[in-house]
C-alpha positions as CSV (number, residue, x, y, z in Angstrom):
1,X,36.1,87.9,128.9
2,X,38.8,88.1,126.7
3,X,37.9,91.0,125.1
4,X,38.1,92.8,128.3
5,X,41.4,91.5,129.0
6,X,42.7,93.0,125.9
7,X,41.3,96.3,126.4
8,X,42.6,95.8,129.9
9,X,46.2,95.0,128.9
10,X,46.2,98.0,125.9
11,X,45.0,100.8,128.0
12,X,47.9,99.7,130.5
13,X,50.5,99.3,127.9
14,X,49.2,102.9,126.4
15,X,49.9,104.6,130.1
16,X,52.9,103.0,129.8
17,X,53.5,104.7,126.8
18,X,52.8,107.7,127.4
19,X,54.6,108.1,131.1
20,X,57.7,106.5,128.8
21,X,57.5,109.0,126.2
22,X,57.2,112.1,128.3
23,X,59.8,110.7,131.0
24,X,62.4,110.2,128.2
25,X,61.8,113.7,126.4
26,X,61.8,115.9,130.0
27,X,65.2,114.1,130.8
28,X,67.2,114.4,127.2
29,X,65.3,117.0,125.3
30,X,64.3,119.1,128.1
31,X,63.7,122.5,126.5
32,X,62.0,121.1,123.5
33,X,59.2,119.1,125.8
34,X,58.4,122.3,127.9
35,X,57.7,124.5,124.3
36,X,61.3,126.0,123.9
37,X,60.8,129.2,126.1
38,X,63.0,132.2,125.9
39,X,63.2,134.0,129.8
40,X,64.9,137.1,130.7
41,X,65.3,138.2,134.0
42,X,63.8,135.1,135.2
43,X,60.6,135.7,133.6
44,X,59.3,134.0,130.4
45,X,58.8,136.4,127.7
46,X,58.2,134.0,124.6
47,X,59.1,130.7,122.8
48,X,61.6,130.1,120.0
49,X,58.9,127.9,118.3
50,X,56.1,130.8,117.4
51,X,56.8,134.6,116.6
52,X,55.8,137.9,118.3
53,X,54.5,141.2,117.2
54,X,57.3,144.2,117.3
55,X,56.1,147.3,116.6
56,X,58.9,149.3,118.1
57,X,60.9,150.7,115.2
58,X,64.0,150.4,117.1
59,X,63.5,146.4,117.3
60,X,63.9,144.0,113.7
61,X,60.2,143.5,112.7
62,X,59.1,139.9,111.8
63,X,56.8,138.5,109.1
64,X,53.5,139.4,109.1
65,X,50.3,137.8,110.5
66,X,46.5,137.8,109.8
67,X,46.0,136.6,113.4
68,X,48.3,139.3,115.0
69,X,50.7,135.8,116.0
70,X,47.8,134.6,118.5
71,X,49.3,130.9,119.1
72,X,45.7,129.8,119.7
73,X,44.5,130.9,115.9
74,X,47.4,129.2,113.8
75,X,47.2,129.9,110.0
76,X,46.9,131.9,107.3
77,X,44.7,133.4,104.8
78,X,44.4,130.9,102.5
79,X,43.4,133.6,99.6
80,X,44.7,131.9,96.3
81,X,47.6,132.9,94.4
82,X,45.6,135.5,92.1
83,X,43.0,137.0,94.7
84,X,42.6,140.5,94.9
85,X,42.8,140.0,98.6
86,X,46.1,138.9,98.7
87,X,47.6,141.3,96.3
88,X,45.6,144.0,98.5
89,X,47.7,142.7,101.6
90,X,51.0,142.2,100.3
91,X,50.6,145.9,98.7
92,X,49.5,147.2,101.9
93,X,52.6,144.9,103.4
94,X,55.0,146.3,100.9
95,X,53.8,150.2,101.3
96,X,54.0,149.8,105.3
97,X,57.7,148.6,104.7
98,X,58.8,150.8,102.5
99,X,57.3,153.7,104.6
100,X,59.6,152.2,107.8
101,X,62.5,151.0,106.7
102,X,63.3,154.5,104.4
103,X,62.4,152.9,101.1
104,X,64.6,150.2,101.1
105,X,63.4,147.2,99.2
106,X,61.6,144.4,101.7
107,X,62.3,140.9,101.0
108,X,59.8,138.8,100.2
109,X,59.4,137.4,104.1
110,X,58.3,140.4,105.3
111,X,55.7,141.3,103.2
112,X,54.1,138.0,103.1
113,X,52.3,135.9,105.6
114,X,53.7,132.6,106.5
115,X,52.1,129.2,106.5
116,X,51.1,129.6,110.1
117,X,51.3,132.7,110.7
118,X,53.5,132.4,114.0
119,X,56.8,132.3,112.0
120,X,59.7,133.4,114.2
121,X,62.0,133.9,111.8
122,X,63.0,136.0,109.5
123,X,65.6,136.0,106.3
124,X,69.0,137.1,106.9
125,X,68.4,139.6,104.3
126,X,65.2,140.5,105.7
127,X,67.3,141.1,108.7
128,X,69.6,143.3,107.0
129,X,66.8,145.2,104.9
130,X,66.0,146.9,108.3
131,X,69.4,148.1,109.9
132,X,69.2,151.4,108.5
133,X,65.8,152.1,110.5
134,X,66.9,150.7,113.5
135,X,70.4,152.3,113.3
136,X,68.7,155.5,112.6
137,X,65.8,155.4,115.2
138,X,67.9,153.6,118.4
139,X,70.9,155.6,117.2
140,X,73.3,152.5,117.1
141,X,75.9,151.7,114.5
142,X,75.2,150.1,111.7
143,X,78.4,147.5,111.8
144,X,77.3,147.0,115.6
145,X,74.0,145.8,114.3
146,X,75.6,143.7,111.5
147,X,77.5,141.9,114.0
148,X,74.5,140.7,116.0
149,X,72.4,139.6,112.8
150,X,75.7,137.5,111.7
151,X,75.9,136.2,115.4
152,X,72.5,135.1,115.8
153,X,71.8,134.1,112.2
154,X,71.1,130.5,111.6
155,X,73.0,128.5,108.4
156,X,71.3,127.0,105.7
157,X,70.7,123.1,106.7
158,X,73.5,121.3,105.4
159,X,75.2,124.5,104.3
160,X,72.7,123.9,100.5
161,X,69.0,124.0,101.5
162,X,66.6,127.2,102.2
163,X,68.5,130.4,103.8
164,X,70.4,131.7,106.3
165,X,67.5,132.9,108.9
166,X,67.4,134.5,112.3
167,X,64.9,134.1,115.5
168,X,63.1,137.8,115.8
169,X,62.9,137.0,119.9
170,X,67.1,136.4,120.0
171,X,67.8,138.6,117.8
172,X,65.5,141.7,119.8
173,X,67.4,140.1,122.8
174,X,70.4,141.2,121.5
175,X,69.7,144.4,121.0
176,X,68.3,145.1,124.2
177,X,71.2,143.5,125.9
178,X,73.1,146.1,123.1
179,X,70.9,149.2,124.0
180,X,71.4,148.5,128.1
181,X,75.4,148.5,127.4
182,X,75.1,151.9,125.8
183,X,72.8,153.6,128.0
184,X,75.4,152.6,131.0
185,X,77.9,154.1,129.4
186,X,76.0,157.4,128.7
């Protein structure tokens, strides 16, 4: 009997728990407990938390993914450090960048996959190895560009680790909200 009073007692004290937990993060950290989604025009377009595919050369392109950033297949290739494979798709990575972004050099972001393969981020200098396509294709400015990335870009944490980076989504955003003001004023 008193075994079934403790199971009893933990599987109340567990719904407890739970009911707590998501009570507490839906009222202070209300954007992070429903996955951090990004809307426009009152619809949901994406989340900050896992990256999209742009293909549209006059949008920044993110890192890229073996699983074409399908949230439901997180992860990489896992080919080791000295694989053919991998060399084979960074090469093919580094051509297709090249070709786009009128032989500038890519940084290393963009030509390689990251850990999940739903990064969405990129560098700040990944961000600024593609303003000359995009300023060429949407027919913007290039400082008007270089405003936005330096707007949206993200510090290093505590101003010492990592880099400066930049969510592809917001920073896309921008640009649309950048390409609807000119096309007014056409």
């Amino acid at each position: 009997m008193t075994g079934i009073r403790v199971c009893i007692v933990t599987i109340i004290l567990t719904i407890i728990y739970v009911a707590l937990s998501v009570a507490i993060t839906n009222l202070f950290f209300h954007s992070n407990s429903t996955g951090s989604l990004i809307k426009s025009e009152g619809k949901i377009i994406g989340s900050k938390l896992i990256g999209q595919d742009f293909k549209n050369d006059i949008f920044f392109h993110g890192r890229p993914s073996l699983n074409f950033y399908n949230g439901g297949l997180s992860g990489n290739s896992e080919f080791s450090h000295f694989s053919n494979e991998l060399n084979n798709a960074v090469t093919v990575n580094y051509n297709r960048f090249k070709e786009l972004n009128q032989s500038k050099e890519p940084d290393l972001n963009l030509i390689t996959e990251s850990a999940s393969g739903l990064d969405p981020h990129i560098t700040y200098k990944g961000a600024l190895s593609q303003i000359d396509r995009i300023a060429h294709f949407a027919n913007i400015d290039k400082k008007e560009l270089s405003k936005i990335i330096n707007k949206k870009a993200k510090p290093r944490i505590f101003g010492l680790y990592g880099e400066k980076i930049i969510n592809v989504l917001e920073l896309n955003l921008g640009l649309k909200e950048i390409y609807a003001k000119t096309s007014r004023s056409r």
